[in-house]
N, C-alpha and C positions, 0 to 999 in steps of 0.2 A: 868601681865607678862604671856606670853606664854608658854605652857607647853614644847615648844622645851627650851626656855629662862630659863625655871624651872630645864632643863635637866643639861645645859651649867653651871647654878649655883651650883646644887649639885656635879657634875664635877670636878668644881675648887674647894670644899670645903673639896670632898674628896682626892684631890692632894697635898691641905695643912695640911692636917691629913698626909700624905706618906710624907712630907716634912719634918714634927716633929719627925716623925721617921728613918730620914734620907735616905729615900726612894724617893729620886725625881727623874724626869723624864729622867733626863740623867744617874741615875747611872742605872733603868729601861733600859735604851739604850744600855749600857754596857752589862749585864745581858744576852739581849737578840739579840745580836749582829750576831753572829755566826747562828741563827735561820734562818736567812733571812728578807726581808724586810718584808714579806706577814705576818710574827709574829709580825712586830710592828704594824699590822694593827688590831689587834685581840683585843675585848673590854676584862676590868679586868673579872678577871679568867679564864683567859685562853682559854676561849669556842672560837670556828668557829667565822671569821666575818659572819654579817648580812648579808642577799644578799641586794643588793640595791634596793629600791623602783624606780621604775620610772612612768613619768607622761604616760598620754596615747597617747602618740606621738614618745616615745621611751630615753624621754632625765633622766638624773638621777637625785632626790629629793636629796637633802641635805639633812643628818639627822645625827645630830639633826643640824634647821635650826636657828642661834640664832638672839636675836632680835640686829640689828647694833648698836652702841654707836655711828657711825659718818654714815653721809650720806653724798656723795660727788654726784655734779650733771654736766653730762658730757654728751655733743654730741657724744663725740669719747670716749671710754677706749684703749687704748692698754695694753695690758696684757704682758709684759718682755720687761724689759730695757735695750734690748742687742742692738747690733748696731745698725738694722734694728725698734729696736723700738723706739731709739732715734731721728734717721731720719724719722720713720713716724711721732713721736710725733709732732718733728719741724715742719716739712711741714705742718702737718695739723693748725696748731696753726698759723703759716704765712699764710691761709689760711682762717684766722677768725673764727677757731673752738676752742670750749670751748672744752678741751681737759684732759683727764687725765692719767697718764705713772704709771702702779705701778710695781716695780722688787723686787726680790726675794733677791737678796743679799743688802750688804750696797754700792753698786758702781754701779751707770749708766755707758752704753759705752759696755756693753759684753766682745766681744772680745779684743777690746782696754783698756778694763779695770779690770775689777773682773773676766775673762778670761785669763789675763793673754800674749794676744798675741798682745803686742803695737809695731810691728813691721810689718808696712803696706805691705802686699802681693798682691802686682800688676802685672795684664801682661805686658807683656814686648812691646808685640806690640800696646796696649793702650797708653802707655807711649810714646812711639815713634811717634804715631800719635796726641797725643792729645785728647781722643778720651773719656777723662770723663766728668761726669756732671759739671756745673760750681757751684752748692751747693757744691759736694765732695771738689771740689778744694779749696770754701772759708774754708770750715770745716778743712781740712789739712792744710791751711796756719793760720788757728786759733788754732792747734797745735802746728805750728814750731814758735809762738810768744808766748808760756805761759812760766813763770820762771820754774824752776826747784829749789825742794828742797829736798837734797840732804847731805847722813851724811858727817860730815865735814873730814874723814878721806878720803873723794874721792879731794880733793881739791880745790873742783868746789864753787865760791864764788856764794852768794845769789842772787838770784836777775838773776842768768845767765838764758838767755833763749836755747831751746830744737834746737834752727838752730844753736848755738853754738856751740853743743855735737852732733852733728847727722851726724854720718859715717857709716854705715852698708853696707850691697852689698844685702840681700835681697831686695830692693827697695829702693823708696827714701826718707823712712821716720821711723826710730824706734825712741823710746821717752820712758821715765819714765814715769811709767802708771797714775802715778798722775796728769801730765800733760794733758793726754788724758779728766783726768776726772773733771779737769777744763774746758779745751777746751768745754765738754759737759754738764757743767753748764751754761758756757757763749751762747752757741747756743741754748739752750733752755730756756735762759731770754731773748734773746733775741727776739725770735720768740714769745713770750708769751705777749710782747707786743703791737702783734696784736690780742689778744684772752687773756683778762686780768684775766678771771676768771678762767683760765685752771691752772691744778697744779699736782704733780708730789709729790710719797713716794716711799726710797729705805724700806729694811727690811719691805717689807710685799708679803705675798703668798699669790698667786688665790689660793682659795677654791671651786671654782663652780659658776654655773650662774643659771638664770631663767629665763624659757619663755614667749613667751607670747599663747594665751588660743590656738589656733589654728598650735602652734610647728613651726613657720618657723620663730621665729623672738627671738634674744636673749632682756629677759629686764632689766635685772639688774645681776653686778657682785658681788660677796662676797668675800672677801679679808680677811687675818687678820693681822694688823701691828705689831711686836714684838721693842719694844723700851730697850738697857739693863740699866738695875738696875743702876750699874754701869758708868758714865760718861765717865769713862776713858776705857769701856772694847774693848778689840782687839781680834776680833777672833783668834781662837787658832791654826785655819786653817787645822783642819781633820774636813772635812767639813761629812766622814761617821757617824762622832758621831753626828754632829751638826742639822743634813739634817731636821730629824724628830720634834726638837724642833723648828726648824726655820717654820714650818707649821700645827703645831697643834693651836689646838682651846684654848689651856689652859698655863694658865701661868706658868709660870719657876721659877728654884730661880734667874736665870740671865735674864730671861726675864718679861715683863710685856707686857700684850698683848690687842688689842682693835682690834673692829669687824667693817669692813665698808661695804658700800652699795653702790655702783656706779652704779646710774641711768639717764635717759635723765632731764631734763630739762621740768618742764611742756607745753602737748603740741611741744617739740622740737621732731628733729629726734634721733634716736640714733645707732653709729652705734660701731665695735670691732673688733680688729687689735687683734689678736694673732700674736707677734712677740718670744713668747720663743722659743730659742733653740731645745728645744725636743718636741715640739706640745704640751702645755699642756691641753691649753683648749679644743683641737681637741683630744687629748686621756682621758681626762677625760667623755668628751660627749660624747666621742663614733663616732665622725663626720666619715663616710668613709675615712679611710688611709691607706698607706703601708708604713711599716718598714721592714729597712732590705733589705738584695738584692733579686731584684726578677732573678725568671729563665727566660730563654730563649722561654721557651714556653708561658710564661705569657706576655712579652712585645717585641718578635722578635727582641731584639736587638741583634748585631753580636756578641759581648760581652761578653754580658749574663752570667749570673752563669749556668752550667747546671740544678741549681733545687734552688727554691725558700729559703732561713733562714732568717727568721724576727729579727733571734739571731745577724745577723751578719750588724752590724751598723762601720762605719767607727770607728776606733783607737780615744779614747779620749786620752785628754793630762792635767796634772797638770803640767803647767811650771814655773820655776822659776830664779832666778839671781844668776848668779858667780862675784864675784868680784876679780880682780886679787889683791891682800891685804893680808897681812902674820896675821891672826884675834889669833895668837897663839894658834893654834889649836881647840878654841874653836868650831868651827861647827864639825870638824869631832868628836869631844869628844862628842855632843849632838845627829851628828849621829847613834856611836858607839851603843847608848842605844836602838835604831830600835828592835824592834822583829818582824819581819813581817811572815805572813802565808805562805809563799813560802820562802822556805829559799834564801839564800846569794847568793849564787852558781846559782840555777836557774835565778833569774833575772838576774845576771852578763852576763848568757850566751844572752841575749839579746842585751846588749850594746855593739857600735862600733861606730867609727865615720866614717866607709864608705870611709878610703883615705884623708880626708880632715886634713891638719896639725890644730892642736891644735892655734896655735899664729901668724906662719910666712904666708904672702901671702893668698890669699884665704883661709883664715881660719875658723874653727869652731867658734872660739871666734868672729871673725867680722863679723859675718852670722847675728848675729839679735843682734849686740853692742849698747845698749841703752844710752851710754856716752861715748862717746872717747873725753879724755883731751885734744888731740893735735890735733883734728879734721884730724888722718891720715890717708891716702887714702884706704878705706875698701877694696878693696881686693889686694892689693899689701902694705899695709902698715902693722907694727906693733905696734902691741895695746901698752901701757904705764902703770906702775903701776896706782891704782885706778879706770881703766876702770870698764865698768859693760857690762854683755853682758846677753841676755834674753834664756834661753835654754828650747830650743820646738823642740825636736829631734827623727825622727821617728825612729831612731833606740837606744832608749836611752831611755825618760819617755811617750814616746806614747802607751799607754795600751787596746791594741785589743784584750784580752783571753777574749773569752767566757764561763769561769768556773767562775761565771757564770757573762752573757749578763747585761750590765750596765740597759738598758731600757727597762721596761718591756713590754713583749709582750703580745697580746691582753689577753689571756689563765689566763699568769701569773698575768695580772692588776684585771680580771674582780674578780679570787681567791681572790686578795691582800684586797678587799671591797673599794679600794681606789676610787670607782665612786661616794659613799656619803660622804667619807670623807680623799679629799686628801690631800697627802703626797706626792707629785713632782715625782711617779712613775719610780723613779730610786730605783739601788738595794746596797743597802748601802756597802753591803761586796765586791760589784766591785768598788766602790768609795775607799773603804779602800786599796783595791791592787793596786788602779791605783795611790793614793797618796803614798805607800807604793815602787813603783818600780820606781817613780818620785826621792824619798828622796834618796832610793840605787844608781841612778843614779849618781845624787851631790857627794855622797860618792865616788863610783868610780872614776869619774873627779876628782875631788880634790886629788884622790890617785895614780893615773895612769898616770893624764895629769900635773899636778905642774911641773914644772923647775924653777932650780934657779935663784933667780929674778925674776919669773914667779909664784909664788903661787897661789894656789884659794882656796876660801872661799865662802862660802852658804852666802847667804844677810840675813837675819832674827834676831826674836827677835824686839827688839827696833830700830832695820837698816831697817826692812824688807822695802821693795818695792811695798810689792805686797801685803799690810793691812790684813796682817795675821801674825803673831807668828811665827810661821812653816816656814814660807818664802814660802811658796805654793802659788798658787793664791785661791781668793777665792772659786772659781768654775772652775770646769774644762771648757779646751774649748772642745766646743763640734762640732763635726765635721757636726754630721748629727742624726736626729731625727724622728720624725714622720713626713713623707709627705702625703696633703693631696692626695684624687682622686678629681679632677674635673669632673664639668658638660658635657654634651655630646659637645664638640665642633671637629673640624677640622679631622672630622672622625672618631672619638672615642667615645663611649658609655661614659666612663669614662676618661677626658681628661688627659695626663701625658707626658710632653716632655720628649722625647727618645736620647737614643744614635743615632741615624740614623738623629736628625734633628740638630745637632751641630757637627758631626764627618766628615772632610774633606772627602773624596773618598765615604763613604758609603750612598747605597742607600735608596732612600723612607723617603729621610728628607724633612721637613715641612716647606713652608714659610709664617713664624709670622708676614709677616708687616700690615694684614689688622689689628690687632688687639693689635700691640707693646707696651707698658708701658715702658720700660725700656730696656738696653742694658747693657751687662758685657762679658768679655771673661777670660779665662784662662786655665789651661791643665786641662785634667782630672787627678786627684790627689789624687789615692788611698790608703788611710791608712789601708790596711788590717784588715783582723778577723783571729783569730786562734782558736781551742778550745785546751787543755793542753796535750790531747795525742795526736795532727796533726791527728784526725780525720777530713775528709773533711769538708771545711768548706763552701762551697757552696756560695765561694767567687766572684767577675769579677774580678777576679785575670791577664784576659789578654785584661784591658780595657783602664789602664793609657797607655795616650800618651803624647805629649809633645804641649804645646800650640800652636804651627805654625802649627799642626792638628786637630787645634779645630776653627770651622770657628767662626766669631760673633755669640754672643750668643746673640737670642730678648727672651725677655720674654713676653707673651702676656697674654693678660687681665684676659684670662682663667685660666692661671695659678693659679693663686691669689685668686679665688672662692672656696668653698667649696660645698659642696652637701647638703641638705638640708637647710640649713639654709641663710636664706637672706641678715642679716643685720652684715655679718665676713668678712674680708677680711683677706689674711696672710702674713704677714710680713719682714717675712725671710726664714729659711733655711728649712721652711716645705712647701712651694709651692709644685706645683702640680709637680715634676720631678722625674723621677725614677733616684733609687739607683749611674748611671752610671752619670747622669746629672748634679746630686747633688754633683761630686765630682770637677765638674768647676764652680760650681755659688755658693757657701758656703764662699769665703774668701769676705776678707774685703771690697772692693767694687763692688761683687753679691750683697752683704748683704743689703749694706744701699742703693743701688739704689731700692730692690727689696723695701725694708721699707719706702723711698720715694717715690715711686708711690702709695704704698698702701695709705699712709697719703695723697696726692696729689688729690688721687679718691674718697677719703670723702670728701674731700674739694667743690674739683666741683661737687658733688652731693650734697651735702648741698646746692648750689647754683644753682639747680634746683628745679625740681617738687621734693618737700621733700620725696612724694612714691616710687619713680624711686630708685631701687635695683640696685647691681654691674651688676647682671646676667641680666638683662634686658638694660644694657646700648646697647648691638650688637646687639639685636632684635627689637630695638626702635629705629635704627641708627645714635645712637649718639655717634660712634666711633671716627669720625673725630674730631668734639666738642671736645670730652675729649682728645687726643692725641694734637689741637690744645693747651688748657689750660695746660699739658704737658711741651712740649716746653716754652711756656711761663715763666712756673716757674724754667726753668735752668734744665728740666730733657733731659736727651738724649736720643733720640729714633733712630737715625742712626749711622750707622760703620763711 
């Protein structure tokens, strides 16, 4: 056994010693909550983390590095099961790549699923033309045929399918999130049976990777799966308590935990899709990125913040389900028991529903109604007892205070020690207030917005919807995370689409078609930052516009590269775009085109010269090639 392996075991040995004295790792979490994230990072006794060791290429050492108990052998890794990784995973695996997807929570699908937001947000002018991938389209109509199951107090018998229930007016397709998360079981067995030995684990976190001798090539991923004790256990759904146990190296009383190794295939190529949400892999290595909105003198956009805050990342959201259902009080009685950090009063003053009625006519309730009984006309109709409607409301549980910044910035990561041993570089106490001003929200509603005949009740417990306890979803959505910098292309040292090259009137925009992957369009859609005393927040506060100001958006090849490293490609919402770009190619169909063409570009590189890199496809003029292969496989590369 290895002396790191020696580490990992005295480790566990001493945590079952803290077990017996009723000291385990979550009352530990408790404990140390209030400290900040950078304190769960700290080894026993309290002393300073280590600094990280790194190789002599700049990337960080694992330490302690343990020896794997599973070794899984893959062509491709994608690294987060969110939307965009689902859609790479597919494509690649329809591609004939031995593939493998590993997510952090217990729900493939992101957004549509352990996200929380199953309520497809489309442009309007996409829609109207026609103008998606013909994958999205089989994937959504592999949604609107999955049964729904559902508590029986909604009245909706078994067996009923999601085109039966689906009335909403934000587009044209909200669903029970369970449904989504069949839908993307069936699309990824299905794809798997062209790539039979590809496979797929929820409940496990990237811990780091390793290079290869000369730093420009990732060779293997390290992971750790956590399985609960438990058969029956449901998370409890404060996922600030949860965060730190869901990615440690050591086991739990609810957890039992195994160490895996994802490498190439002897001989094979291999290559890695970072698709999480907030850049993991890209901020734990340290890859070149920005967080945060840049200034105006950094990227000349019209826009611009006048001064760069890596602090200030779009509004996340914990969203959850109302049900119009008289539950005899009991959610507001479970509310009741809230203590949260911020009291009553302040969060209150943040919520409002902006004008929009409650039930009648374009309503709040039909905005994102994940079951209407009567299938009545979502925005001139009224909803019916039993409905359920999904609430993601930016002026309600959308949590943009920067006291303090959910994702840590480079300063505060490199502090945390979390480059040898991470911990998903979120900061637990903004997790706790954005769940915290989520739950006051529901309370409000339920207090403010009820009429008679009209009650509302929180979904949770043993109802919940959203496979948590709490009724929360598992994981917030996340609007926006670390984006990478790209290679020098199309005039830039550091490639990064601008405001200037998808903003109708404005000048000095770019045209992506020599180099297209994919196309998405929609507004710019900014969920602001605040910090607690309205000090400036170094926001693009004058950036949203409305989508028939946003021309087609391409995304080109460059986007998708990172810097140093050869064999990454990225998968969703950390492409190469600044802060302003990021806030029309993040929703649900940015996402999985961006994720489908990454999976797409392994594909047809596997099926060339195995050495041929992403960043050498445009220099070796094999742009048309891959663009032709593209089209082929149903991805869209024209308005």
């Amino acid at each position: 056994m290895s002396k790191a392996s020696r580490g990992i075991r005295a480790a566990q040995r001493r945590l079952s010693q803290k077990r017996a004295l009723g000291l385990g790792i979550l009352s530990l979490l408790s404990f140390v909550a209030g400290a900040g994230f950078a304190a769960l990072s700290q080894p026993e006794g309290g002393s300073p983390p280590e600094l990280p060791r790194f190789t002599a290429h700049g990337w960080p050492l694992l330490d302690p590095l343990p020896q794997p108990e599973e070794i899984w052998e893959c062509e491709l890794v994608v690294v987060g099961g969110s939307l965009g990784g689902v859609a790479a995973a597919g494509q690649a695996m329809r591609g004939g790549v031995q593939t493998c997807l590993i997510e952090l929570t217990p729900w493939l699908g992101g957004q549509i699923t352990s996200q929380g937001v199953s309520a497809l947000d489309e442009s309007l002018l996409m829609r109207q033309r026609g103008n998606f991938s013909r994958h999205w389209l089989e994937f959504k109509a592999l949604i609107e045929s999955q049964p729904v199951h559902l508590p029986s107090w909604t009245g909706i018998p078994p067996g009923t399918r999601v085109a039966e229930i689906n009335s909403c007016w934000i587009g044209s397709l909200c669903f029970p999130p369970q449904a989504g998360l069949q839908a993307v079981d069936t699309w990824l067995r299905q794809a798997a049976q062209h790539a039979p030995q590809s496979r797929w684990a929820t409940q496990t976190a990237f811990k780091g990777a390793t290079f290869s001798a000369d730093g420009s090539r990732i060779e293997s991923i390290y992971a750790v799966q956590r399985q609960p004790r438990d058969p029956n256990f449901v998370p409890p759904g404060r996922l600030w308590r949860e965060l730190v146990s869901w990615y440690s190296w050591q086991e739990t009383e609810v957890f039992a935990k195994r160490v895996l190794r994802l490498q190439a295939p002897p001989g094979r190529p291999f290559f890695v899709i970072d698709a999480t949400d907030t850049g993991e892999l890209v901020g734990w290595a340290g890859i070149p990125y920005r967080l945060g909105s840049e200034g105006r003198d950094l990227t000349g956009e019209p826009n611009a913040a006048p001064a760069s805050n890596p602090e200030c990342t779009q509004a996340f959201t914990f969203p959850f389900v109302l049900a119009i259902r008289d539950d005899g009080g009991r959610s507001r009685a479970e509310l009741a028991q809230l203590q949260p950090g911020y009291s009553r009063a302040e969060h209150r003053r943040q919520f409002d529903l902006e004008g929009f009625p409650t039930f009648s006519g374009r309503s709040f309730f039909n905005y994102r109604r994940l079951v209407s009984k009567g299938r009545t006309d979502p925005f001139y109709g009224t909803p019916l007892p039993g409905d359920l409607t999904l609430v993601n409301w930016n002026r309600g549980n959308d949590w943009g205070l920067m006291n303090p910044p959910l994702i840590l910035t480079e300063e505060r990561l490199v502090a945390s020690g979390q480059r040898h041993n991470w911990l998903g570089g979120l900061d637990v106490s903004a997790l706790k207030d954005g769940e915290n001003h989520a739950l006051l929200f529901a309370e409000w509603l339920m207090e403010t917005q009820s009429r008679p005949g009209y009650p509302l009740s929180l979904v949770f417990a043993e109802d919940s919807l959203l496979g948590t306890r709490s009724g929360l979803s598992l994981y917030p959505y996340i609007r926006e995370g670390r984006r990478i910098l790209g290679r020098a292309a199309y005039g830039q040292a550091e490639f990064m689409m601008l405001e200037q090259d998808i903003r109708v009137g404005a000048s000095g925009g770019r045209d992506f078609r020599p180099t297209v992957v994919g196309i998405t369009h929609y507004a710019i859609d900014m969920h602001g930052c605040r910090y607690r005393n309205w000090e400036p927040s170094r926001s693009a506060s004058s950036a949203p516009v409305s989508e028939f100001s946003v021309r087609p958006i391409l995304i080109p090849l460059e986007a998708l590269i990172p810097q140093k490293v050869d064999n990454l490609l990225i998968g969703g919402k950390g492409i190469a775009v600044s802060h302003i770009v990021n806030a029309a190619t993040r929703t649900h169909y940015g996402e999985w085109t961006i994720g489908s063409a990454a999976g797409l570009i392994v594909a047809w590189l596997r099926s060339q010269d195995p050495s041929l890199t992403p960043a050498q496809i445009v220099p070796q003029g094999k742009m048309a090639d891959l663009q032709r292969y593209l089209i082929s496989r149903g991805q869209r590369l024209h308005w």
